[in-house]
C-alpha positions as CSV (number, residue, x, y, z in Angstrom):
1,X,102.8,91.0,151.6
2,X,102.0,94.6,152.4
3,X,102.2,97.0,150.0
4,X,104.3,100.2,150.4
5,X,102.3,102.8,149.4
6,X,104.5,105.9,147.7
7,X,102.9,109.2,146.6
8,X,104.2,111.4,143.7
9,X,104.8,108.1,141.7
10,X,104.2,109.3,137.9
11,X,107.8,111.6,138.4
12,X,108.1,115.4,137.8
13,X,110.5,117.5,136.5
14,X,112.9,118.3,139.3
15,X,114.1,114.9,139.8
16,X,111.0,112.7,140.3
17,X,112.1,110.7,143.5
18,X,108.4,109.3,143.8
19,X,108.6,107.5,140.5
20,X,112.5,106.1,141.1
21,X,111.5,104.9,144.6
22,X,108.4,102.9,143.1
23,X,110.2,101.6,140.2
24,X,113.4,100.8,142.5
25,X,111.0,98.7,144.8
26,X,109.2,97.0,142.4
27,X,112.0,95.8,140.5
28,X,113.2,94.2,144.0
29,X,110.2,92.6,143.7
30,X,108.3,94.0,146.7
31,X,104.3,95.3,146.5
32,X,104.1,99.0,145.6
33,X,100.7,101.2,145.9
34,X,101.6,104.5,143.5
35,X,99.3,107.3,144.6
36,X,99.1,109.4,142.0
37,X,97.2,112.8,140.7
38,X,95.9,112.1,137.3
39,X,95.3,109.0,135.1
40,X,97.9,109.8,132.7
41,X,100.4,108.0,130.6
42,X,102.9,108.0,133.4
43,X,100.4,106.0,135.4
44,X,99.3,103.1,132.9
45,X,103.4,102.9,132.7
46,X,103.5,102.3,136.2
47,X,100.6,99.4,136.1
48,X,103.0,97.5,133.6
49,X,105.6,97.7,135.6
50,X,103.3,95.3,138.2
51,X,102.2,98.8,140.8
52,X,98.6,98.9,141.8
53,X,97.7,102.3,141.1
54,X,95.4,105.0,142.9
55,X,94.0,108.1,141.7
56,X,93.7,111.1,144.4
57,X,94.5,114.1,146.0
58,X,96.8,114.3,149.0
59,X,95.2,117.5,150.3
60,X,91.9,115.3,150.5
61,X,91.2,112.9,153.6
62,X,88.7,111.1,151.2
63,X,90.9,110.0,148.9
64,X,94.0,109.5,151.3
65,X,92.6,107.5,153.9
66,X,91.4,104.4,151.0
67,X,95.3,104.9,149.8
68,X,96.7,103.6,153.2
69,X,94.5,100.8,153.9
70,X,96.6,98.0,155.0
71,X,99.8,100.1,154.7
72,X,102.9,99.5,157.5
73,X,105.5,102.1,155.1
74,X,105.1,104.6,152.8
75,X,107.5,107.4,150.6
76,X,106.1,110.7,151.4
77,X,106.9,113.5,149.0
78,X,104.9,116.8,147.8
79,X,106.3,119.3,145.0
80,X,107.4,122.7,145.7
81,X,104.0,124.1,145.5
82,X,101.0,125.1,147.7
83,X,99.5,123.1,149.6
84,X,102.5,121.1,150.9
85,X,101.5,121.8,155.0
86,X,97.6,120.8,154.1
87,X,98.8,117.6,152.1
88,X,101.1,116.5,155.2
89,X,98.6,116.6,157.8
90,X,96.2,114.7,155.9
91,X,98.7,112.1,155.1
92,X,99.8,112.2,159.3
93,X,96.5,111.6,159.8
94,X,95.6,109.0,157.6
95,X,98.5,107.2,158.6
96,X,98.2,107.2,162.0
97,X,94.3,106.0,161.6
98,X,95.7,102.7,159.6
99,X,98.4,101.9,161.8
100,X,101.2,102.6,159.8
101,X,105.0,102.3,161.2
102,X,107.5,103.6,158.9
103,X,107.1,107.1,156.9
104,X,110.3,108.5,154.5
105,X,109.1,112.1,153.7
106,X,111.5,113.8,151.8
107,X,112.7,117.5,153.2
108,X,114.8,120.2,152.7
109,X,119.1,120.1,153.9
110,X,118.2,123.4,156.0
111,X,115.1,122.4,157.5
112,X,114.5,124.8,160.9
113,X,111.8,127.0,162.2
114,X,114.2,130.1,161.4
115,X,115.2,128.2,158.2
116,X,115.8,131.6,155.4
117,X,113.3,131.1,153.3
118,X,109.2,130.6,153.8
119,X,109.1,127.4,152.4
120,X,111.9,125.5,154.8
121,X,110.1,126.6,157.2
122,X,107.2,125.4,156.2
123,X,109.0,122.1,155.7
124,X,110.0,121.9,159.4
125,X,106.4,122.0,159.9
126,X,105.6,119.3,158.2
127,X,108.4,117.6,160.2
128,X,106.7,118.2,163.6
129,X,103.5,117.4,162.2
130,X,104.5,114.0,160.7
131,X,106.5,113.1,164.2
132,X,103.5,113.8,166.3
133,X,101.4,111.2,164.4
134,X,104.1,108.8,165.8
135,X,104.0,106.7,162.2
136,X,108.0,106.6,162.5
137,X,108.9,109.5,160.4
138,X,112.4,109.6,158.9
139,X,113.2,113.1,157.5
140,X,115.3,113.1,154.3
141,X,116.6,116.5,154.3
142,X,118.3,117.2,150.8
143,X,120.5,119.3,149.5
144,X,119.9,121.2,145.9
145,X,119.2,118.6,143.4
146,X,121.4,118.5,140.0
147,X,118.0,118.4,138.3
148,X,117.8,122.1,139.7
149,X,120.7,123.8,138.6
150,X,119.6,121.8,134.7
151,X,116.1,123.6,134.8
152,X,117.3,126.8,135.5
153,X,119.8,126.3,132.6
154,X,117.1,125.0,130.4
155,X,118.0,126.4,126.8
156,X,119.5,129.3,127.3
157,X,123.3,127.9,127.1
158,X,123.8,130.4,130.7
159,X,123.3,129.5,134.6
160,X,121.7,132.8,135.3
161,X,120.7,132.8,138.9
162,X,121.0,135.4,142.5
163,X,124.0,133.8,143.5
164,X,126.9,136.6,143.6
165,X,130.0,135.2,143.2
166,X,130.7,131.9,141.2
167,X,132.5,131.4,144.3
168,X,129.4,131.1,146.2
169,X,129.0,127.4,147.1
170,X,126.6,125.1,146.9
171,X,125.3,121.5,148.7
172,X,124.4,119.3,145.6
173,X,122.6,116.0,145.6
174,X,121.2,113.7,142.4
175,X,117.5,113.4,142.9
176,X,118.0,109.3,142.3
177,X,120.7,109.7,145.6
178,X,117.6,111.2,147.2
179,X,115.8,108.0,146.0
180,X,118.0,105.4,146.4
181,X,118.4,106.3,150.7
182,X,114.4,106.1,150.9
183,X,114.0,102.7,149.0
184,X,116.8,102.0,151.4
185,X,115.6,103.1,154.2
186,X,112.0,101.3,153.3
187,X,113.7,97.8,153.1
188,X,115.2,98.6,156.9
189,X,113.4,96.8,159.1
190,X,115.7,97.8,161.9
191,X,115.8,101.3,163.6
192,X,117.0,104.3,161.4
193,X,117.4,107.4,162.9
194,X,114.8,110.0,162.3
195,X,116.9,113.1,160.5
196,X,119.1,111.8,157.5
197,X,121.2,114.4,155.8
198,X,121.9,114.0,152.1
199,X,123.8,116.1,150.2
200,X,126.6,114.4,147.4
201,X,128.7,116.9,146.6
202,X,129.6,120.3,147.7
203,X,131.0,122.8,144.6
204,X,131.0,126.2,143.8
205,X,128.5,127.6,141.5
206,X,131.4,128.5,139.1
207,X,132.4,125.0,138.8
208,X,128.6,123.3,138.5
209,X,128.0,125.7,135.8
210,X,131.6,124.9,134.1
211,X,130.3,121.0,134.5
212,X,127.3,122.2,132.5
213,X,129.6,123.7,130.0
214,X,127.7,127.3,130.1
215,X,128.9,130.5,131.7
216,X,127.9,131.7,135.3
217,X,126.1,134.8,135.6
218,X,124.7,136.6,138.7
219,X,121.4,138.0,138.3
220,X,119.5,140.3,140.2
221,X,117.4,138.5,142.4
222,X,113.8,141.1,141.2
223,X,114.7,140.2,137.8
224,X,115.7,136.6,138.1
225,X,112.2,135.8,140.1
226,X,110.7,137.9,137.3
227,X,111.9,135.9,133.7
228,X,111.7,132.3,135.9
229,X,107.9,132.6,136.7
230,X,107.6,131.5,132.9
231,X,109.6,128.7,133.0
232,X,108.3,126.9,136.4
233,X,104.5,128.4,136.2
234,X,104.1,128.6,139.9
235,X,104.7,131.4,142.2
236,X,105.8,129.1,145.4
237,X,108.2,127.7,143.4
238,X,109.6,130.8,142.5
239,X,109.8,132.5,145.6
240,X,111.5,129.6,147.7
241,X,113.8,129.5,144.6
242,X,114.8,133.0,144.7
243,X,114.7,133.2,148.4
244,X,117.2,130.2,148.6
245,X,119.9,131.5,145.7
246,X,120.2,134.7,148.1
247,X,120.5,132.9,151.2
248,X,123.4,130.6,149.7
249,X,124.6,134.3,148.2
250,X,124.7,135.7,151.5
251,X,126.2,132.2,153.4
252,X,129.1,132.7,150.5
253,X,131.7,129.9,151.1
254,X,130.2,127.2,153.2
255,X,127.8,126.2,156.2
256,X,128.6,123.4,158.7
257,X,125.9,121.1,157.0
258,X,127.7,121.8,153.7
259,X,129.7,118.3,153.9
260,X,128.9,114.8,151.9
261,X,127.0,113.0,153.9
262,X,127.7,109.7,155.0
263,X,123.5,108.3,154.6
264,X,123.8,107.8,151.1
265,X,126.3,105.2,151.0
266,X,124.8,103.6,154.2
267,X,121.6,103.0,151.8
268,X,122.6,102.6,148.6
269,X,125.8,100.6,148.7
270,X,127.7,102.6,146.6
271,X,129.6,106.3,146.8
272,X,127.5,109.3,145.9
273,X,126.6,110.3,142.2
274,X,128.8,113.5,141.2
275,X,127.6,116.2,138.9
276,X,129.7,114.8,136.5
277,X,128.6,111.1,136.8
278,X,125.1,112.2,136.4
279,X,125.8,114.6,133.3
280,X,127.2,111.8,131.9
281,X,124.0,109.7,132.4
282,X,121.9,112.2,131.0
């Protein structure tokens, strides 16, 4: 049997969907390659869980194209970083030199080439990028993920973010939602359509941070992107962050593709994960 090849498989901290996807397949029993960075812990877990494991960089054609080799599917996802747009056309091009058929790659609820901040758009990008290599793309665009709103918590008992109101609200999605559709969508042998949706829950930021049990405060956007550089130690991260709590500031109560979306049910079998289930699994 082929092997399904998924990239980011050793995890990270804003929800890991790499790592869930390769541990959801392998405990089905199916063949997982797990491209990861480093050699690490995480990695020798992954070998005794029964995934073959590769070592490489997905900005680098010489380490992608040995990755795919014998490859039909793969779970594509790249952290909010640089080098997201040099990393996808690698991986488009790889794929379409081995012939493969079905690619999940996980993007961004707003996706568009006038999305409101840098990085969506960037994302769409990627999008047009991984359709032209015709290696059947499907798109996950997700909302925010719990994990998000947790990190920007971290300890300091206060949701401090550019929001405005608490009456600002928000798309919400649990990163093993975002998971659970693309293992589901990798076990499809049929046609899926090439732009899935996901988001689980729609709340205000009031209520997510009440969920939380801390307070709700609006920050200055300046001074938020100033104190968060410390906690997430990369300046693309903060500036699609800070550029994306303003635009949901300025959006206020709700956008047409603020809805729960049917797609997660379709491939998981079960209802969305709320905020509160997953505070209560973690």
């Amino acid at each position: 049997m082929e092997p399904i090849l998924v990239t980011g498989a050793a995890g990270g901290s804003q929800g890991g969907t790499g790592r869930t996807v390769a541990e959801s397949l392998l405990r089905a029993g199916l063949p997982v390659r797990a491209f990861v960075h480093s050699d690490d812990a995480r990695a020798a877990e992954l070998k005794d869980l029964g995934a073959e494991v590769v070592r490489g960089d997905l900005r680098e054609i010489t380490s992608v194209l040995p990755a795919v080799q014998g490859v039909r599917s793969a779970y594509f996802t790249y952290p909010v970083t640089a080098g997201m747009l040099d990393a996808t056309a690698v991986f488009a091009a790889a794929a379409r030199e081995s012939g493969m058929r079905r690619v999940v790659a996980v993007s961004q609820l707003g996706s568009a080439h006038n999305a409101g901040t840098p990085h969506m758009r960037r994302h769409w990008v990627a999008e047009q990028v991984l359709d032209r290599a015709e290696i059947g793309a499907v798109h996950l665009r997700a909302a925010v993920f719990f994990e998000n709103l947790r990190v920007a918590i971290g300890d300091s008992g206060v949701l401090a973010l550019p929001l405005g109101s608490p009456d600002t609200v928000l798309p919400l999605i649990a990163a093993d939602d975002v998971a659970g559709v693309g293992t589901g969508v990798l076990r499809t042998d049929g046609p899926v359509d090439s732009v899935l949706w996901l988001a689980g829950e729609i709340m205000t930021v009031g209520a997510a941070a009440a969920h939380f049990g801390v307070p709700y405060v609006h920050v200055d956007p300046e001074e938020w992107a100033e104190t968060a550089i410390s906690r997430y130690r990369d300046p693309v991260a903060v500036e699609h962050l800070t550029q994306l709590w303003t635009m949901f500031a300025a959006i206020g109560s709700g956008h047409e593709l603020f809805r729960v979306t049917e797609s997660i049910k379709q491939y998981t079998g079960r209802p969305p994960i709320t905020l509160r289930d997953y505070l209560s699994r973690t």
